[in-house]
C-alpha positions in Angstrom: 105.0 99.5 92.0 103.3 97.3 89.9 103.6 96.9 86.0 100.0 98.4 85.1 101.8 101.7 87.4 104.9 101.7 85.2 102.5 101.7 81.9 100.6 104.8 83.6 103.7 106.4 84.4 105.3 105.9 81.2 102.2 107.1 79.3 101.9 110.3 80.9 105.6 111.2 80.4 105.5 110.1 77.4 102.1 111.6 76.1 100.8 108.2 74.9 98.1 105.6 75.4 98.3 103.5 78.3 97.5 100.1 76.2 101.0 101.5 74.0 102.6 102.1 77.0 102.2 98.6 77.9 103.3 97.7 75.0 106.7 99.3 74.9 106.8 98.1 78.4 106.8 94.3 77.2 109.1 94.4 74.6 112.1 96.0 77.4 111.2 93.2 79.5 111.0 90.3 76.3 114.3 92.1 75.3 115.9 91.4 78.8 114.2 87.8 78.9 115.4 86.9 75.1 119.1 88.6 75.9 119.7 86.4 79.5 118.5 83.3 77.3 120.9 83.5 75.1 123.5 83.8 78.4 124.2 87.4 78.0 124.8 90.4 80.2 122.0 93.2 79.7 122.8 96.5 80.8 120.9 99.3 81.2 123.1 103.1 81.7 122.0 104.6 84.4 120.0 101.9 85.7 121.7 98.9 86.3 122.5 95.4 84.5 121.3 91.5 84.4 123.1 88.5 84.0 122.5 84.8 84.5 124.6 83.0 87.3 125.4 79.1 87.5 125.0 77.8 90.8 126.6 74.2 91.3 125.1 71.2 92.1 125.6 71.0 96.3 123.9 69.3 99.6 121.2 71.3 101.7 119.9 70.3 104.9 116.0 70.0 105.3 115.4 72.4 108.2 113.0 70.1 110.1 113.9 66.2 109.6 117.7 67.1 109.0 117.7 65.2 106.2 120.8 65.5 103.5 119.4 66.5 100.4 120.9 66.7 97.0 120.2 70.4 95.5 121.1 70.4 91.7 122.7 73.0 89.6 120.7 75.7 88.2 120.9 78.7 86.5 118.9 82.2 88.1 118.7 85.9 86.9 120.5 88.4 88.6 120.1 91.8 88.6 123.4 94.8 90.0 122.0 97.9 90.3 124.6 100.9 88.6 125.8 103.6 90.7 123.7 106.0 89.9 120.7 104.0 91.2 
C-alpha cells in the first residue's frame, strides 16, 4: 500500500478531500520523524511504537574479496508492532 492509497482510504472514511487527506497524512509522519529526532519513543495505541537504536561501531567482512572492513556506529529507526497488530 502506497501513501497516495492511505490518503484515498483516509478520505473516504473520513468524508474529506484527498489533497486534505494527504495532508493530515504528512503531519503523522513529520510528527514521528520530528519525535525520533529528538531521540524519543513514539507510540501509537493500538498500532504499534518507534524508537531510534544505537548500533556500535564493529568489523564486517566484504562478502567477495574477504576484506576486514571498519562499519561505524550509527543510529536507525525502529519500529515494534503492539499486540493488537
Amino acid at each position: 500500500m502506497t501513501r497516495s492509497d492511505l490518503a484515498t482510504r483516509l478520505s473516504l472514511r473520513m468524508k474529506i478531500s484527498k489533497k486534505e487527506a494527504d495532508r493530515y497524512l504528512l503531519s503523522f509522519v513529520d510528527a514521528v520523524i520530528t519525535g525520533l529526532q529528538k531521540d524519543k519513543r513514539v507510540v501509537v495505541q493500538g498500532f504499534g511504537s518507534f524508537k531510534v537504536r544505537e548500533y556500535e561501531e564493529r568489523i564486517g567482512k566484504k562478502p567477495i574479496t574477504s576484506e576486514l572492513i571498519k562499519i561505524p556506529s550509527r543510529k536507525k529507526p525502529v519500529f515494534h508492532a503492539s499486540k493488537e497488530l
